[in-house]
C-alpha positions in Angstrom: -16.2 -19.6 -50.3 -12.8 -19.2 -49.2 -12.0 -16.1 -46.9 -8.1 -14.5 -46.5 -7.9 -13.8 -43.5 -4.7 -11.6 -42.0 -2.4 -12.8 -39.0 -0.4 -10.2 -37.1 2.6 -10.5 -34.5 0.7 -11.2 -31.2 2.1 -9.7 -28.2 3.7 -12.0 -26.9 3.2 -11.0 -22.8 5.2 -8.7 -20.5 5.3 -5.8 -22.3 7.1 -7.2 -25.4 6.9 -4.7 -28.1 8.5 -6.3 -31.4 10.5 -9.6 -32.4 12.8 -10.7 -35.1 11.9 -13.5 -37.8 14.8 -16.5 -37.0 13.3 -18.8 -39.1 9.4 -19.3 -41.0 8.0 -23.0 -40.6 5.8 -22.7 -43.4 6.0 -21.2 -47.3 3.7 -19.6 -49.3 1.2 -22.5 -50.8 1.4 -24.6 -47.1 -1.9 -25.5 -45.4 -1.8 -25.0 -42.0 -3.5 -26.3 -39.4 -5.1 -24.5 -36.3 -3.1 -23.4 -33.5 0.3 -24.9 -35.9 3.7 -22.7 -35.4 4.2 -20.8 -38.8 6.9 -18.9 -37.7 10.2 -18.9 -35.2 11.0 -15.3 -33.5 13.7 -13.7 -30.6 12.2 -11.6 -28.8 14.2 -9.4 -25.9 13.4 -12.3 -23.7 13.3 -15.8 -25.3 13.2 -17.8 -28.7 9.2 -19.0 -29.4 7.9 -20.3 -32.2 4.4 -18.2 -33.1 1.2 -20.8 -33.9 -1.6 -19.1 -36.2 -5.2 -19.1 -35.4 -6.5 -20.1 -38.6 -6.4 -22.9 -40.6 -6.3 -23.2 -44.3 -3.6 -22.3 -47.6 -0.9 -19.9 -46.5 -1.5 -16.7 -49.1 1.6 -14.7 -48.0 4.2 -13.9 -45.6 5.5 -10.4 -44.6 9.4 -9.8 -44.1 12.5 -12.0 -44.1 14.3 -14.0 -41.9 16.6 -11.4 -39.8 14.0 -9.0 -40.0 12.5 -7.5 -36.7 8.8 -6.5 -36.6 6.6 -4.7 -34.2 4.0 -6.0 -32.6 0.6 -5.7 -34.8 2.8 -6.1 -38.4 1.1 -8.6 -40.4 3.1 -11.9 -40.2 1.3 -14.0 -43.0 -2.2 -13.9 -45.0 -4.2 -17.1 -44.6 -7.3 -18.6 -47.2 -10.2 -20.3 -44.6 -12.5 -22.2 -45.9 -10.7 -23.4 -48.9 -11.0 -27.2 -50.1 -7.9 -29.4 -50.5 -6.8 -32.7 -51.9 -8.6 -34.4 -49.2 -11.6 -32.9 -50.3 -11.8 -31.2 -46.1 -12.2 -27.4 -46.0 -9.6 -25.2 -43.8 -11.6 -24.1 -40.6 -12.7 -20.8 -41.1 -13.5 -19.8 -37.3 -9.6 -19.5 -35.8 -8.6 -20.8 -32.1 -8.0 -17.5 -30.6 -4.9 -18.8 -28.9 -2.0 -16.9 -30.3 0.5 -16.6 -27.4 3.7 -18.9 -27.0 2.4 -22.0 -25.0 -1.3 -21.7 -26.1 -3.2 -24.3 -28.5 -3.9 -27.5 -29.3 -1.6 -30.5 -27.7 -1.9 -32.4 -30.9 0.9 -33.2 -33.1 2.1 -30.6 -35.9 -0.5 -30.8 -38.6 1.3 -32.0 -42.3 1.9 -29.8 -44.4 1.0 -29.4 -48.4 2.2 -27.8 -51.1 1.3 -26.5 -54.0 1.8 -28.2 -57.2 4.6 -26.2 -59.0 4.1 -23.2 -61.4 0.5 -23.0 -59.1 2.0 -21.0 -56.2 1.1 -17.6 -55.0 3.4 -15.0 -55.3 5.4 -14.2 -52.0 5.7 -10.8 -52.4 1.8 -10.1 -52.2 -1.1 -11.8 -51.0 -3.1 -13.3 -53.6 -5.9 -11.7 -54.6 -8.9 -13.7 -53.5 -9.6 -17.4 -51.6 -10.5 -18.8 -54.2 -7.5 -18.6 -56.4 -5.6 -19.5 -53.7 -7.9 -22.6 -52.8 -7.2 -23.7 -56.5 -3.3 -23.5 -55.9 -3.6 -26.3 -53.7 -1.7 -29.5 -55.0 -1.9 -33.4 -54.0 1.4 -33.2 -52.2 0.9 -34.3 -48.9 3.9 -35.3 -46.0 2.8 -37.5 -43.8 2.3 -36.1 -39.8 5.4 -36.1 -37.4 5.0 -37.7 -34.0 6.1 -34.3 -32.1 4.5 -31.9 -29.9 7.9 -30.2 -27.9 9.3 -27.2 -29.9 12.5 -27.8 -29.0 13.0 -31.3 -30.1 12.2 -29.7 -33.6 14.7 -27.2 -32.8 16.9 -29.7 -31.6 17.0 -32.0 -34.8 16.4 -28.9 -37.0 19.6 -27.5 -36.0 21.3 -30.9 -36.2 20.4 -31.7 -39.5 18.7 -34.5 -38.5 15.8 -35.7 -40.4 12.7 -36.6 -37.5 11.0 -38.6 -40.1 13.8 -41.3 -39.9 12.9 -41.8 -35.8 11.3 -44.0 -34.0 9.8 -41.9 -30.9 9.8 -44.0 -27.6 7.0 -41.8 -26.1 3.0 -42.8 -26.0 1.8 -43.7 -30.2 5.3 -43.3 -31.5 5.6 -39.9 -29.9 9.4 -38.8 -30.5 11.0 -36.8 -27.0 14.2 -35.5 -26.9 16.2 -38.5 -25.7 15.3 -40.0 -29.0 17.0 -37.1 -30.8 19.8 -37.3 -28.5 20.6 -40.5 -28.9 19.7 -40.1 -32.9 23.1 -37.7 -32.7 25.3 -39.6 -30.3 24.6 -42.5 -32.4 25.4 -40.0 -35.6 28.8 -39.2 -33.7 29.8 -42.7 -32.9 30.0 -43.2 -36.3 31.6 -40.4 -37.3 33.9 -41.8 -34.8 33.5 -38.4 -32.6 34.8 -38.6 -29.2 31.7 -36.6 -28.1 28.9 -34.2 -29.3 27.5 -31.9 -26.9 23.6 -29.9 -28.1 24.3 -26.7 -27.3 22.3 -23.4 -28.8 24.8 -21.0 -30.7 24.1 -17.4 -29.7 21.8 -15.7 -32.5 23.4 -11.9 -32.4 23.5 -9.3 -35.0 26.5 -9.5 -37.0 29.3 -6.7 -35.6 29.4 -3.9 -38.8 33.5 -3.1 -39.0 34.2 0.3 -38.5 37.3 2.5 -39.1 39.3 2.0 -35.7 36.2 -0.9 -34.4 33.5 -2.9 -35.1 30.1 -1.7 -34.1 27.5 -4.4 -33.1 23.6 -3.3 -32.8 22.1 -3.6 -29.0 19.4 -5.7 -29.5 17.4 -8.7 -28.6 18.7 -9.9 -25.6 21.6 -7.9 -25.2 19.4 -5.1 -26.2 17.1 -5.7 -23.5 19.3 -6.1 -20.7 21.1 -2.7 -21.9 17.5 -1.1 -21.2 17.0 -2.9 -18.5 20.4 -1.9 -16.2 19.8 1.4 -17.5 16.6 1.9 -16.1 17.9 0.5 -12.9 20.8 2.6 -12.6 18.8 6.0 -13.7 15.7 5.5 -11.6 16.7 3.6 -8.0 19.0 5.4 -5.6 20.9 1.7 -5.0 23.2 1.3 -2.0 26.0 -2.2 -1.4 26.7 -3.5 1.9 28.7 -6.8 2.2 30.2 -8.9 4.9 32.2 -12.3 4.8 30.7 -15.5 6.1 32.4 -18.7 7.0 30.1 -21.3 4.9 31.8 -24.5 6.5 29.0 -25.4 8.6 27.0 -24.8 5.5 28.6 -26.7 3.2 28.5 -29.5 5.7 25.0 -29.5 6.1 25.2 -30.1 2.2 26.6 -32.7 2.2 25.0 -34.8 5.1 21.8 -34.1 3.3 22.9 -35.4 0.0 24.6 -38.4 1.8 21.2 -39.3 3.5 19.8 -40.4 0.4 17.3 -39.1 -2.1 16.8 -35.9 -4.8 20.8 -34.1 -4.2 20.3 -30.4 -3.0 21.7 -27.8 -4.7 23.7 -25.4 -3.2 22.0 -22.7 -4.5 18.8 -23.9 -3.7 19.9 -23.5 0.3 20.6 -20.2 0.1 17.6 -19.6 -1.6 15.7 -21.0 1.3 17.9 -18.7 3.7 16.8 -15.6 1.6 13.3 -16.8 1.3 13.3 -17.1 5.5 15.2 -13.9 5.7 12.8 -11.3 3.9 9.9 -13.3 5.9 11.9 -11.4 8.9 12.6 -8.5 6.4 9.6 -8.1 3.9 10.9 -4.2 3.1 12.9 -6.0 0.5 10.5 -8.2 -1.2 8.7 -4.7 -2.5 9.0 -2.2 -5.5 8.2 0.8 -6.0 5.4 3.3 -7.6 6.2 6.3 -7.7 3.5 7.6 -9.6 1.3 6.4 -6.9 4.3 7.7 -4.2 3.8 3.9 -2.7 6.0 1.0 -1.9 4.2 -1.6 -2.5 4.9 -4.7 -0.9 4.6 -8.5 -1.9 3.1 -11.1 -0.1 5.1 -13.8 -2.3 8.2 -14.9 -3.0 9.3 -15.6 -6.7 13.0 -15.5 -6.6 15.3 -14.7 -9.9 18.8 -15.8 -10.6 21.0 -14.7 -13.0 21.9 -17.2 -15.7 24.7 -16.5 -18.2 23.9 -18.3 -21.5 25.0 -18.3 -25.1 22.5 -16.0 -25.6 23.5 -13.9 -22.8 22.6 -13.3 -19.3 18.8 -14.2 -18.4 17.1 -14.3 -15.0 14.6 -17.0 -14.9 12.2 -17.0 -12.0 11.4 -19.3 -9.5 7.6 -19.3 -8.5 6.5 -19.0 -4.7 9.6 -19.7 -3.9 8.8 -19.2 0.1 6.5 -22.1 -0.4 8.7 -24.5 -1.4 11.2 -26.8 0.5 14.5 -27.4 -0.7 14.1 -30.6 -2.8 11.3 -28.5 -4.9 13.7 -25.4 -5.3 16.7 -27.7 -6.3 14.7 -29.3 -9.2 13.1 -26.0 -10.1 16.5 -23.9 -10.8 17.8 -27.2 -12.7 14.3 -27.0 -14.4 14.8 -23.2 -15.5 18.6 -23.2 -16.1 18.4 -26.2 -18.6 15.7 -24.3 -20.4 17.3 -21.1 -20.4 20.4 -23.1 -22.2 18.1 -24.5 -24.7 16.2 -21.1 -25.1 13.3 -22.7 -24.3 12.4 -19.9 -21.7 8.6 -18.6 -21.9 8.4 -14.3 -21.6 6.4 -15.8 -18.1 9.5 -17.7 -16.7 11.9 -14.6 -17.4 9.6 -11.4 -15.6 7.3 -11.4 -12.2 10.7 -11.7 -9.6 10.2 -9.7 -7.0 13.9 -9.9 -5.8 17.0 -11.6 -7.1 19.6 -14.1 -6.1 22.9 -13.6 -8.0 25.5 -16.5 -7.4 28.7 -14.8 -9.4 30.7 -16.9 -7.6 30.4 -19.5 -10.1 32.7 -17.2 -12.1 35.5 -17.4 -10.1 35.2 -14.4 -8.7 34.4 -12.7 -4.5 32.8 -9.8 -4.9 30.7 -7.4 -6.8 27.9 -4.5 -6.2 25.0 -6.0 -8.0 22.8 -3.8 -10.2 19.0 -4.3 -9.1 16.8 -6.2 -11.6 14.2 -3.3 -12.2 11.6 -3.2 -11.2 12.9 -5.2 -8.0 13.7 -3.7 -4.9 17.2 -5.9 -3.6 19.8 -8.2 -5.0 21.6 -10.3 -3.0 25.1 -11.7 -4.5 27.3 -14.4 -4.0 30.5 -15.1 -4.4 32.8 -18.2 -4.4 33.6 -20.5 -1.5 37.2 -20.7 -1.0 39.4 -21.9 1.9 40.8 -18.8 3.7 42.5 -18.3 7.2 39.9 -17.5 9.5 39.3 -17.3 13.5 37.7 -19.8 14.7 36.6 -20.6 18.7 39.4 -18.1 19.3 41.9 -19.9 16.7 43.4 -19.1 13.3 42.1 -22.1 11.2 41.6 -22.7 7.4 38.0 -22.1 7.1 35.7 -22.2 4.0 34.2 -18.7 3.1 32.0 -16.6 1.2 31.8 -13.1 0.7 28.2 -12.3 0.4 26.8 -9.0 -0.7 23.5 -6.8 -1.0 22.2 -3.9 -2.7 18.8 -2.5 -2.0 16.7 0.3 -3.2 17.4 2.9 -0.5 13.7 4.3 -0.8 12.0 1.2 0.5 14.1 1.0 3.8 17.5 2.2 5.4 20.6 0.6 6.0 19.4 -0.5 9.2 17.1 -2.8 7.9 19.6 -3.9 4.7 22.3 -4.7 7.1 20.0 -7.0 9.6 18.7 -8.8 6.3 22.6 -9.3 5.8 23.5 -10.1 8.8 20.8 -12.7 8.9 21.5 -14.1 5.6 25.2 -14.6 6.7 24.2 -16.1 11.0 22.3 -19.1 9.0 25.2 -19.4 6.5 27.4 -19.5 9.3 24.9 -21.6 11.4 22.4 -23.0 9.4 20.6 -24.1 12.9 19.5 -20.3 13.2 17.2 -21.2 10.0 16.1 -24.0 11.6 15.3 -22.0 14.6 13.1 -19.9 12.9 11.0 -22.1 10.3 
């Protein structure tokens, strides 16, 4: 006997209190599988696509694409344990794993509809199992060699049909480069010069206003509107800044790249040189409770940077980042930043930083007075390396240099120890054999 079983919005980690429906992967009538995504949400923090726990004929969904939900709405209405064409029953114990990245590694299960004039209404959930198990038609598509999300995103938002692949990956398994070179191939044709993937930003629509146009904080932008908020009301911040002449830095670069092997990036160098300097300056790896009255400070290193996207600004997080060498925190930040492009960012690879590196520099800019990533306790920013007169050895000379600079919660130390983490950070920019001198 069939049993309807109810699905909520799972929380999906760090704190994450609603989402908004992008897109459903299933309709009213589907059988699911265990552990299959039924749904695509934004959250304040990433896109993920939601699997359900239980398997069997999909009895209702709750709200419309666009529509944002709190954590603990009902999502959809599920019949377990009802029999379909194949004569199998839908599993009526459910997987438990609801959160993004959780669940089986199989391929999407197919998907079946119901024969028409059959179906159950969508505004309600039907009113037992059993009808619902007799709503089930003969229908049946044919599984879809794909396990990543984001190659279904990828196609899905490229109109192109998967079924028409053949994937290159183990059994027919179809990756991403097969959908890339699906569209280049599309393009060609087309006789496009070019097509580049990118995500299109998924923003509220602006309302027009007499004299404006008002456009709703949320989602992302909602978040980080919150999130500078909180910093700016609750941590007494200070700046401090110096300039640094990086042409003994950038030389290092590039004797390391011309040596052969993975390139290093440049912002996975000065990584390493903040990793080294709060090893010398560990007031600034902290946060602070002030409920407790306590700084509390880390014994790790996971490093942040800020990443603009179409989506807007993101700071990924780079694990035990003091434990790595600079080949592994090169790959890493090209790991993150093409996933926060895609927005295939998890809720765990966007919180846990315990401090910051900001490289605005990239924007053409030299300075700025960082705002601190709450509930962090420093920032340290960078700005762009230019050619500049400069004394050198007691010359004027053309020089390459950077203006670096730091803001710090003034509760976990004083501008004593803020300006010797600068000053460090800037001595093994200037001479990267002072890092070298202290590993």
């Amino acid at each position: 006997m069939a049993q309807v079983l109810e699905f909520k919005l799972p929380d999906l980690g760090e704190g994450l209190t609603e989402a908004e429906i992008v897109r459903w992967l299933v309709e009213v009538g589907d059988v699911v599988a265990v552990d299959q995504p039924v749904v695509e949400v934004e959250t304040a923090k990433a896109m993920v696509e939601v699997p359900c726990p239980y398997g069997g004929v999909v009895t209702a969904r709750f709200g419309e694409e666009g529509t944002e939900l709190p954590v603990g709405s009902p999502l959809i209405t599920v019949a377990v344990g009802a029999p379909v064409a194949d004569g199998s029953t839908g599993k009526s114990e459910g997987s438990g794993n609801v959160l993004v990245g959780y669940g089986t590694s199989e391929a999407p299960a197919r998907r079946r509809r119901v024969r028409p004039g059959q179906g159950v209404p969508v505004a309600a959930p039907a009113a037992n199992g059993q009808a619902a198990a007799r709503a089930v038609g003969a229908v049946t598509e044919g599984p879809i060699p794909v396990i990543s999300p984001l190659v279904r995103r990828l196609a899905r938002e490229n109109g192109l049909d998967l079924r028409e692949l053949t994937g290159s990956g183990p059994d027919g398994l179809i990756l991403r480069a097969d959908v890339e070179y699906a569209l280049r191939s599309a393009a060609a044709q087309d006789k496009a010069a070019e097509l580049t993937v990118t995500e299109l930003p998924r923003t509220s629509a602006p309302v027009p206003v007499a004299g404006g146009i008002r456009t709703p904080l949320k989602g992302i932008r909602g978040a980080v509107a919150d999130k500078l908020s909180r910093s700016r009301r609750e941590i007494p911040d200070a700046t401090c800044w110096v300039d640094a002449d990086a042409t003994e830095l950038m030389r290092a670069r590039t004797a390391m790249n011309a040596a052969g092997g993975a390139k290093i990036s440049l912002l996975a160098l000065l990584a390493r040189i903040c990793t080294a300097a709060l090893a010398r300056f560990p007031e600034l790896n902290s946060t602070v409770d002030m409920a407790a009255r306590e700084v509390v400070r880390f014994d790790h290193v996971h490093i942040g940077f800020a990443a603009q996207t179409a989506r807007g600004l993101v700071v990924p997080v780079v694990r035990d980042a003091h434990a790595r060498d600079a080949e592994s925190l090169t790959a890493e930040f090209a790991r993150l930043t093409e996933a926060a492009r895609t927005g295939g960012l998890t809720p765990g690879e966007l919180t846990g930083g315990t401090f910051t590196l900001n490289n605005y520099g990239v924007f053409g800019v030299d300075g700025s007075t960082p705002i601190i990533n709450h509930p962090e306790a420093a920032m340290l920013g960078v700005g762009r390396i230019i050619p500049k007169p400069w004394v050198h050895e007691g010359e004027l000379a053309v020089r390459q240099v950077v203006q670096l600079s730091l803001t710090f919660d003034h509760r976990v130390c004083d501008g004593g120890t803020a300006g010797g983490f600068l000053r460090y950070v800037a001595d093994c920019v200037e001479q990267p054999a002072v890092l070298l001198r202290t590993l």
